[in-house]
PAMI-981007 format. One line per 2 residues: number of its first residue (from 0); their letters; for each residue z, x, y of C-alpha. Coordinates in steps of 0.5 Angstrom, whole numbers. Each point is the difference from the previous one (the first is absolute). Layout:
! PAMI-981007
NUM	a	Z/X/Y ~ ...
END
This chain:
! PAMI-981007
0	xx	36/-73/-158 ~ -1/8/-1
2	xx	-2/2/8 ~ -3/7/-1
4	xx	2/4/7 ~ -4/6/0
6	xx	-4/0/6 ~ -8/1/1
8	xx	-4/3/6 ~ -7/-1/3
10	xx	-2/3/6 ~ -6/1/5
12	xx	0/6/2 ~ 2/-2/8
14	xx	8/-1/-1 ~ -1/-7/-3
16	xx	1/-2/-7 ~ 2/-6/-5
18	xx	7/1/-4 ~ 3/-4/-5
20	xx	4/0/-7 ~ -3/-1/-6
22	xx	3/-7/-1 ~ -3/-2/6
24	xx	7/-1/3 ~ 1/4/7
26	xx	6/3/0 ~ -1/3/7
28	xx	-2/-2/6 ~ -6/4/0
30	xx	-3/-2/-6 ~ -6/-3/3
32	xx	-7/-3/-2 ~ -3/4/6
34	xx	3/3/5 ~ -4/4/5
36	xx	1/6/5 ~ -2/-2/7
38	xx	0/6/3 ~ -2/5/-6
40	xx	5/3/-3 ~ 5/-4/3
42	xx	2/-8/3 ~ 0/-3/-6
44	xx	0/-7/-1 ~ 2/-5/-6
46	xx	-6/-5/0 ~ 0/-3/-6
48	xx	6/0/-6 ~ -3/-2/-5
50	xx	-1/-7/-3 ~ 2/-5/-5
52	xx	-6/-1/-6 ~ -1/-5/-6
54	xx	-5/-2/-5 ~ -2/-7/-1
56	xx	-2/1/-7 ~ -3/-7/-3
58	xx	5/-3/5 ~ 6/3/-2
60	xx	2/5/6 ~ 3/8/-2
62	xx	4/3/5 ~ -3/8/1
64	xx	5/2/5 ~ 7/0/0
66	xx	5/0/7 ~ 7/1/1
68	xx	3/-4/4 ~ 8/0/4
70	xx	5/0/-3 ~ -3/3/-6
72	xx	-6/-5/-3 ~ -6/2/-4
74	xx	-6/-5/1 ~ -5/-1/-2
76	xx	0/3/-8 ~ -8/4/1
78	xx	5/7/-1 ~ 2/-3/-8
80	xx	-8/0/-2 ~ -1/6/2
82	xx	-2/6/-5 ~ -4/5/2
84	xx	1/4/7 ~ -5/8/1
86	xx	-1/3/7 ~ -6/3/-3
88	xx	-5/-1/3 ~ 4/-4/5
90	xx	6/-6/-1 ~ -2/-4/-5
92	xx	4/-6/-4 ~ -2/-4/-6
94	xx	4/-6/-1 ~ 0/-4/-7
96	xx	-1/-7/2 ~ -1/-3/-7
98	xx	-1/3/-7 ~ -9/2/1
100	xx	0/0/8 ~ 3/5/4
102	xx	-2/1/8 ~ 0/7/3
104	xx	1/2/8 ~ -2/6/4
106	xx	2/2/6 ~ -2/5/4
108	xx	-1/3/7 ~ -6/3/3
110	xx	-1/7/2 ~ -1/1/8
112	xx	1/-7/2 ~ 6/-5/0
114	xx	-1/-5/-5 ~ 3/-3/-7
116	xx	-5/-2/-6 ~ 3/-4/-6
118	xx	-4/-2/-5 ~ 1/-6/-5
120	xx	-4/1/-7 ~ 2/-5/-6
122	xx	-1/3/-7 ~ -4/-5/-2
124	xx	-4/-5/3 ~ -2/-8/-2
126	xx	7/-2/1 ~ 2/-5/6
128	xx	3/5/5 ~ 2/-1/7
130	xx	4/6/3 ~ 4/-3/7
132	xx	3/6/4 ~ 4/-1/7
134	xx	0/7/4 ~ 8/0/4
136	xx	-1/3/6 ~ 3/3/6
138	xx	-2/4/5 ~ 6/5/2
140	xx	2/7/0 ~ 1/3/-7
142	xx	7/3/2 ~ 1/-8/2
144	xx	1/-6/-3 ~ -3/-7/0
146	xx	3/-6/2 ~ -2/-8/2
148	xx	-2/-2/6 ~ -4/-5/4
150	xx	-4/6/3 ~ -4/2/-7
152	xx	-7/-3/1 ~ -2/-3/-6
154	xx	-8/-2/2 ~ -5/3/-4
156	xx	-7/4/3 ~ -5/-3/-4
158	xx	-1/-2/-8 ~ 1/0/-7
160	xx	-5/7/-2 ~ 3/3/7
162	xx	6/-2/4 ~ 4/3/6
164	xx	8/0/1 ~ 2/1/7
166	xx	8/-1/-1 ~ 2/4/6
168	xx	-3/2/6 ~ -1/7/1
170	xx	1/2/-7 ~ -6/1/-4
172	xx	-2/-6/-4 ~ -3/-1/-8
174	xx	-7/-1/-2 ~ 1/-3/-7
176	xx	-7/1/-3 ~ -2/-3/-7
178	xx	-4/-5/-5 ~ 5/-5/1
180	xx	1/-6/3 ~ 5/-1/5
182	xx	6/-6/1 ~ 4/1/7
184	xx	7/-2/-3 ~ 5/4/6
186	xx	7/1/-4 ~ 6/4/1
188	xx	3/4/-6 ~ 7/2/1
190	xx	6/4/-2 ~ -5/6/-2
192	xx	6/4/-3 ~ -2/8/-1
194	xx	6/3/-4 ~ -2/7/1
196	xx	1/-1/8 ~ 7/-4/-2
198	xx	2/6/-4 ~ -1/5/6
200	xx	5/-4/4 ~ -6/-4/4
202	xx	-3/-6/1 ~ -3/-3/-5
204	xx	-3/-7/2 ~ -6/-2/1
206	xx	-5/-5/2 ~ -7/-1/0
208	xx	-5/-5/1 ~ -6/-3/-4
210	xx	-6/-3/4 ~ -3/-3/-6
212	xx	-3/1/-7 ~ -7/4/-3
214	xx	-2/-3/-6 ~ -5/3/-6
216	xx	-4/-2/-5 ~ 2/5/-6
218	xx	-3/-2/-5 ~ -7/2/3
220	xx	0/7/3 ~ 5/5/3
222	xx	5/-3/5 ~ 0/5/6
224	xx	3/1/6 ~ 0/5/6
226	xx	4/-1/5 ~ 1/5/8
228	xx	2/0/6 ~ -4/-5/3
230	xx	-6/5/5 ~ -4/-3/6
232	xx	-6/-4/-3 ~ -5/5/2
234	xx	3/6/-5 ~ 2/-4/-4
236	xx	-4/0/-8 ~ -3/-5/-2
238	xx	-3/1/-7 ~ 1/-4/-6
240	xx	7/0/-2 ~ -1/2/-8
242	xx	-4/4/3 ~ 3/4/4
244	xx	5/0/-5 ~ -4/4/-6
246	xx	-2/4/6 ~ 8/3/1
248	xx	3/0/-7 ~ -6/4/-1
250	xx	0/5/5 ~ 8/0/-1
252	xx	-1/2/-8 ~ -5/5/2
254	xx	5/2/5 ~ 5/1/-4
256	xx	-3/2/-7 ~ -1/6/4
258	xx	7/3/0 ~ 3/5/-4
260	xx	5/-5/-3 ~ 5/-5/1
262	xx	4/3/5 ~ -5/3/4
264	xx	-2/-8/2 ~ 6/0/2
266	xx	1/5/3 ~ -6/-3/4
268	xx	4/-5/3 ~ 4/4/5
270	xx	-6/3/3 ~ -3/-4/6
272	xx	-3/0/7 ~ 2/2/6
274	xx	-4/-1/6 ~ -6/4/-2
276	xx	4/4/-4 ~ 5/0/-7
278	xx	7/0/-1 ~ 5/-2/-5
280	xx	3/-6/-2 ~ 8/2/-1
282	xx	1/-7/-5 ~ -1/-6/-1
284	xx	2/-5/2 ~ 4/2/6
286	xx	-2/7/2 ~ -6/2/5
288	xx	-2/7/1 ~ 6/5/0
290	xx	-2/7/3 ~ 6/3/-5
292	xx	-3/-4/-6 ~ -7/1/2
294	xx	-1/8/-1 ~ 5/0/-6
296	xx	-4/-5/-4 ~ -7/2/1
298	xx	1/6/-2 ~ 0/-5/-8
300	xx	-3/-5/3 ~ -6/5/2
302	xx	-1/7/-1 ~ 4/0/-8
304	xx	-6/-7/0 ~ -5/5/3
306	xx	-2/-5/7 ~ 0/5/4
308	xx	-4/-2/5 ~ 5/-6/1
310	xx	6/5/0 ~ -5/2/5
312	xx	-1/-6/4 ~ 8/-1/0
314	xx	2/7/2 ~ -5/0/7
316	xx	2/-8/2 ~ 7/2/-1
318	xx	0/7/4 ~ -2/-3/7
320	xx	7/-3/0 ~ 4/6/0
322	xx	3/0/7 ~ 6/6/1
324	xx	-1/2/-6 ~ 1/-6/-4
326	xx	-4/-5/-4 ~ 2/-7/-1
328	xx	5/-2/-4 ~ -3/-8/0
330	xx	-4/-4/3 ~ 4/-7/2
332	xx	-4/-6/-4 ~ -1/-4/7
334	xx	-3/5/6 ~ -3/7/-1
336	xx	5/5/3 ~ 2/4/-5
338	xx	7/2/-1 ~ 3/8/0
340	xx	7/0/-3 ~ -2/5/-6
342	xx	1/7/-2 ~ -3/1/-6
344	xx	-6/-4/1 ~ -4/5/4
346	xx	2/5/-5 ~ -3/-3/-5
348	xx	-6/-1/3 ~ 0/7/2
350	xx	1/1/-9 ~ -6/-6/-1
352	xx	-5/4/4 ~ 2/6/-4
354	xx	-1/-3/-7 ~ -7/-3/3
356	xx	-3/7/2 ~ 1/3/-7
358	xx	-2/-6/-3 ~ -6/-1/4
360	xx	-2/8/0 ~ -5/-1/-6
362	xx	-2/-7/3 ~ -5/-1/6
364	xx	5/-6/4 ~ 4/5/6
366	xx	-6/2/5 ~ 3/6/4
368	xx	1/-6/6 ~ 4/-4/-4
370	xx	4/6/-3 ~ 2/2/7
372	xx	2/-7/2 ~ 4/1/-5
374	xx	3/7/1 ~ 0/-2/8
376	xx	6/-6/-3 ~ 3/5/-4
378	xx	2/5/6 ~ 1/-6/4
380	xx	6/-2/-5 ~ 2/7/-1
382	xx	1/2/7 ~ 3/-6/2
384	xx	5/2/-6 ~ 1/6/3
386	xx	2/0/7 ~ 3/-8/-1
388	xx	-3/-6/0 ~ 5/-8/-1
390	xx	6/-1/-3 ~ 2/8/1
392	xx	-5/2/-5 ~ -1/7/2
394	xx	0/6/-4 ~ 6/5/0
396	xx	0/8/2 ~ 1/0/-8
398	xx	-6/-4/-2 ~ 3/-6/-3
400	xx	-1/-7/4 ~ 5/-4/3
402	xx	0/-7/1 ~ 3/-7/1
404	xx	4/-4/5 ~ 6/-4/0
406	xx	-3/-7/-3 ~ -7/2/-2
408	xx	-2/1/-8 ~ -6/5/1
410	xx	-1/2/-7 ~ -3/-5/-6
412	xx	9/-2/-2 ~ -2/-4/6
414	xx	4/-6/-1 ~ 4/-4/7
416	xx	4/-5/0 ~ 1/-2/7
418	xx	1/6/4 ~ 4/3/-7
420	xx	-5/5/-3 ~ 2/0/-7
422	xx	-3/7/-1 ~ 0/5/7
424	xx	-1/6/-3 ~ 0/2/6
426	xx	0/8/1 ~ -5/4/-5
428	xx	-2/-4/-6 ~ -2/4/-6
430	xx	-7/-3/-2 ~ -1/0/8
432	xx	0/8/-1 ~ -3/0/-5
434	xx	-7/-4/3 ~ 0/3/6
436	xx	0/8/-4 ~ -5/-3/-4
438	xx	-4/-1/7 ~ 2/6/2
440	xx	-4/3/-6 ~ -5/-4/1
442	xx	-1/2/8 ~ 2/7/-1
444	xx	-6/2/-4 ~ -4/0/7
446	xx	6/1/5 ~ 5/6/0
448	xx	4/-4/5 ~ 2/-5/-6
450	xx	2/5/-6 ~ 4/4/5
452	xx	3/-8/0 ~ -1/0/-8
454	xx	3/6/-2 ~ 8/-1/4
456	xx	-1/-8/-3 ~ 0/3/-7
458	xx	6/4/2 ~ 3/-4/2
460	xx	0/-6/-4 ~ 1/4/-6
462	xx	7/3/4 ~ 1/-7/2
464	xx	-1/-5/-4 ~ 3/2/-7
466	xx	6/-3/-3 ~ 3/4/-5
468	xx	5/-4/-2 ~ -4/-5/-3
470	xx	-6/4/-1 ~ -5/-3/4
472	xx	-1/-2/7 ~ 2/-3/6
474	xx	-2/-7/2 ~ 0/2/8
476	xx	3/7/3 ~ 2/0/8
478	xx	2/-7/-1 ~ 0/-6/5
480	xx	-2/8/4 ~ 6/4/-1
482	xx	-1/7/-2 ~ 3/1/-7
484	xx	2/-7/-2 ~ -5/-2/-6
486	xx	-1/-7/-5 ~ 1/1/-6
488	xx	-1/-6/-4 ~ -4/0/-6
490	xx	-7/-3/2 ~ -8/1/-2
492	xx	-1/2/6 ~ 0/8/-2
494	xx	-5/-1/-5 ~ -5/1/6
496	xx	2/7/-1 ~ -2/2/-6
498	xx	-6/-5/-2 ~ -5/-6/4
500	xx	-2/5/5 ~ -5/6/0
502	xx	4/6/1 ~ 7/-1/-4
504	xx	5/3/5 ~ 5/1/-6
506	xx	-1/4/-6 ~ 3/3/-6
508	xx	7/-1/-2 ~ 2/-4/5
510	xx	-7/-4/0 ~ 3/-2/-7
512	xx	7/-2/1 ~ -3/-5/6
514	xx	-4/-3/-6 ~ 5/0/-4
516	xx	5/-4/4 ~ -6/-5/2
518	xx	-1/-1/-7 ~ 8/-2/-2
520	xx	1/-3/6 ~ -5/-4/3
522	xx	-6/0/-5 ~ 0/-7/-3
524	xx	-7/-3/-5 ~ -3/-3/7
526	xx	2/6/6 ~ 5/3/3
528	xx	7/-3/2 ~ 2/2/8
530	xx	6/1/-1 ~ 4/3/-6
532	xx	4/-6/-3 ~ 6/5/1
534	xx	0/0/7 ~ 4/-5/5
536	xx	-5/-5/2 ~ -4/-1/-6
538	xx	-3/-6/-1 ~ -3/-2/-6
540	xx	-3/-7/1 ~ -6/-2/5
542	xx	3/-6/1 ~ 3/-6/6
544	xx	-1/-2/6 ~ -5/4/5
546	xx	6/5/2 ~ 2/2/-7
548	xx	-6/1/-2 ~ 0/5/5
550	xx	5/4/-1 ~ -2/0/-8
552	xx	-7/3/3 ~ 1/7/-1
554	xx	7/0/-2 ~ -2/0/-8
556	xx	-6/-3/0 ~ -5/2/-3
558	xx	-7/2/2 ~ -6/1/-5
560	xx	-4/4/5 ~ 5/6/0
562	xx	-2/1/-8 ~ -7/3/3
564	xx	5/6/3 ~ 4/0/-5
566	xx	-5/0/-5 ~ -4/7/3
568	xx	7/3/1 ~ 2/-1/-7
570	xx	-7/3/-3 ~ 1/6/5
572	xx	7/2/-2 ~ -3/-1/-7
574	xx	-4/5/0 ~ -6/-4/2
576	xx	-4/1/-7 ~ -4/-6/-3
578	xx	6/-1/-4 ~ 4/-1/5
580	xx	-4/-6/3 ~ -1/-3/-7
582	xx	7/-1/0 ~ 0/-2/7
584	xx	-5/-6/-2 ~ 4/-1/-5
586	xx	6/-1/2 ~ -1/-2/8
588	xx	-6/-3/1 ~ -1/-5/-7
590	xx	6/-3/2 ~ -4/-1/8
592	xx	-5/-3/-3 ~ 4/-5/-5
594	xx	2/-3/6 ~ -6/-1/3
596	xx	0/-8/-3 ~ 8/-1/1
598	xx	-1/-2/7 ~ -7/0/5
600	xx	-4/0/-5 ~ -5/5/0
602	xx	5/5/5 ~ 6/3/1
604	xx	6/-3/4 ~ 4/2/6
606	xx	7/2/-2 ~ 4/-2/-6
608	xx	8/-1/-1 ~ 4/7/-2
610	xx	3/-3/-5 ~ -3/-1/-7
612	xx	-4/-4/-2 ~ -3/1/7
614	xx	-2/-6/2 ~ -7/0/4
616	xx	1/-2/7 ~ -3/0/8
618	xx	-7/0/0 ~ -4/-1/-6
620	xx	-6/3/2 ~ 1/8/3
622	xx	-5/4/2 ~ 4/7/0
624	xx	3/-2/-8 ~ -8/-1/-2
626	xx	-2/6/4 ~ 5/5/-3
628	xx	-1/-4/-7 ~ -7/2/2
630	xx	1/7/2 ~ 4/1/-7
632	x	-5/-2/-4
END
């Protein structure tokens, strides 16, 4: 049986989501059939799977689903009659089930509201069919796994067209609504095995309960079926099921129809809400909302997308956060203090707020009370900057910006092991200067304190920060704060310096020796490589159990994202003509796209492996590798 891993995304506009894989076989324990946030955008829980279905057809049943089961068992065979999947405008599966009948399944979220539709359609009606489907159960974190035991609460809350599950105390129940009749049949299903989280080094064994079976009669109509957290009976919609389906497969295609393409659908997905405002969802089906990510990826998901009043939205609710000069660099997915462990973060919102004001300078989304908030952010970050803020972030007499502290990982090669941090960095990193002389450019078109600031921090750094011998830059000078000592190592890191910003801080001869280097080094068909395959430390496979994949992480690793830069620094030292961007398309971006339908189908991926063929790893669903796919485009 051919089991089709690539993955599907829906989502609801709050943080939650469903996701699975085109066979229907999760691999993960984040595939879900509905899996809100229950504190948008953050506590998201698992609360339904998915589920087992079959047709009974002139009394012969045919399995629809197929389940992997430990130590390695695929049952039943429903992925064996599967012969179409499409996205568009939503996850679609057709399965053959004789030679003249076929029957069709949707699904589909709602925008706004927690909830999952799926629809059942035969392709042709007359014959004797009877659809039986068994939702599988949970009620846990979605970074947890499932397991039997006496405490689950089976009991059903009302009957057939509209049922309740409650299965644990303190946790949201399910509201079940369909045209179906439902039996009360309480069985556990075990050794659920997911082989991506065995592939990660982690558990991968599950369990999850059935309360019971809905049938329908498909021969007659449409088999639909909704299904959300349960609310309160006085809030709670009562409408007709069919109804209320129609009703949000019909906003949702005139929702989506709307965008420009396919990949601004996608890019949709990552925007949710905050409180009363908008932030960015970092990836699916992991991340919350990270402040780095955020203010890299809207300026694709966003301003390239010309959603500025979003941008809009998502900058102000961010920027009454900033807190010593820092903004956030995550907000944790249970409680709401934000955690302030990032350099790069602040800067790059200083460099989205700057992309907004020029994109919206024609446009009528930035009122002067809403520029000034904005302004009044960015002063606070740069003077915090300035004068010295966490983690010795504080400018220098020569205008550059130190920062770091033994055991912590500031900037976005962030990844830690224990206490080892794999990447330190500590010192001056080289696109840290380059961000925070782009924010010095950007404050000092108003304020004669910065450009003074501006001016020795490019002196400085084009004194500093050239290697010669290698005719490019280096990674990090006055490492781990000893003046003079400097990383050489070959990263992607110096990109920053030449394109991806508004004001490129190298130019010329030197500008093109950096490209060139990148582009033998490190360029591979999908991103940039973190580190040369030359150097001591190379990794060239994302693989194994937690602690070697992150050692891997930026250790060769490649990252999509960094294409974006790339890209903008390879037209720049090529003259920036038409031409240059044709052949920059042609031969950076087409290939990006392709890769569009190898993995989260729709989207681009987090990372992939260093070494060729560069398999796709991490999260399948990535918003600052989509934004700067956007941005690109």
């Amino acid at each position: 049986m051919l089991i089709d891993d690539r993955e599907w995304l829906e989502t609801d506009g709050l943080g939650g989501f469903a996701s699975g894989t085109v066979s229907g076989v999760r691999t993960r324990r984040y595939h879900a059939l509905l899996a809100p946030a229950t504190t948008p955008p953050a506590g998201r829980m698992v609360l339904v799977n998915g589920f087992d279905a079959w047709i009974d057809l002139d009394g012969t049943p045919i399995a629809l689903s197929t389940q992997r089961y430990a130590p390695d068992a695929l049952h039943p065979d429903g992925a064996a009659r599967l012969e179409r999947f499409t996205t568009d405008p939503w996850p679609t599966w057709r399965w053959r089930l004789t030679d003249d009948l076929s029957i069709t399944q949707e699904t589909l979220c709602r925008h706004g509201l927690p909830g999952v539709l799926i629809r059942w359609r035969l392709s042709s009606a007359g014959r004797l069919a009877t659809l039986r489907v068994r939702p599988l159960l949970s009620g846990r974190d979605y970074h947890a796994l499932h397991h039997e035991n006496v405490v689950f609460d089976f009991e059903p809350r009302g009957e057939d067209e509209d049922v309740e599950w409650h299965p644990y105390a303190g946790v949201p129940g399910v509201r079940s609504r369909a045209n179906a009749r439902y039996r009360h049949h309480p069985q556990w299903f075990r050794q659920f095995l997911y082989l991506a989280e065995r592939d990660r080094g982690l558990d991968a064994i599950e369990d999850l309960a059935s309360p019971g079976e809905l049938t329908w009669d498909a021969s007659i109509g449409d088999a639909v079926w909704l299904i959300e957290p349960a609310s309160s009976a006085e809030t709670r919609d009562r409408s007709p099921v069919i109804e209320l389906a129609d009703e949000i497969a019909r906003s949702e295609r005139a929702r989506r129809s709307a965008f420009a393409s396919r990949l601004h659908v996608s890019a949709d997905a990552y925007l949710v809400r905050r409180g009363a405002g908008t932030t960015v969802i970092a990836g699916y089906p992991w991340f919350g909302d990270w402040g780095r990510d955020t203010f890299i990826a809207l300026r694709g998901l966003c301003l390239s997308a010309h959603r500025l009043a979003e941008a809009r939205d998502i900058l102000l609710e961010w920027s009454g956060f900033v807190s010593e000069g820092m903004l956030p660099n995550r907000f944790p997915d249970q409680g709401a203090v934000p955690e302030y462990n990032s350099v790069d973060a602040s800067l790059w919102f200083i460099v989205a707020v700057h992309d907004l004001i020029r994109a919206a300078a024609r446009k009528r989304v930035l009122g002067a009370a809403t520029r000034v908030r904005l302004m009044l952010a960015v002063d606070d970050v740069i003077r915090g900057y300035a004068t010295g803020t966490r983690y010795g972030i504080r400018a220098g007499a020569d205008g550059l910006l130190a920062a770091g502290e033994s055991g912590t990982q500031l900037t976005w090669m962030d990844a830690k092991i224990g206490d080892d941090v794999v990447t330190p960095r500590i010192g001056k990193p080289v696109e840290i200067q380059a961000l925070w002389l782009n924010a010095l450019s950007f404050a000092g078109a108003r304020a004669s304190e910065w450009r003074r600031l501006l001016d020795a921090g490019l002196a400085s750094f084009e004194r500093r920060f050239w290697n010669a011998e290698r005719g490019c830059l280096y990674d990090v000078v006055d490492a781990d704060h000893v003046d003079g000592r400097v990383d050489g190592r070959v990263r992607p890191n110096q990109i920053f310096a030449v394109g991806g910003l508004p004001r490129a801080i190298v130019e010329g001869d030197r500008a093109r020796l950096i490209v060139e280097r990148v582009e033998r080094d490190l360029l591979t068909p999908v991103g940039l490589r973190t580190l040369a395959p030359y150097e001591s430390g190379y990794t060239g496979r994302y693989e194994g159990d937690p602690s070697s994949r992150d050692r891997a992480y930026h250790q060769g690793t490649v990252w999509p994202w960094l294409m974006g830069a790339f890209v903008d620094a390879w037209i720049r030292v090529n003259g920036g003509t038409p031409a240059a961007r044709d052949a920059a398309r042609d031969r950076f971006v087409l290939p990006l796209i392709a890769e569009l339908d190898r993995c989260g189908l729709g989207h681009l991926y987090e990372i992939a492996d260093g070494d060729a063929p560069h398999t796709p790893r991490g999260c399948p669903f990535q918003a600052w590798s989509v934004g700067e796919l956007l941005r690109l485009l």
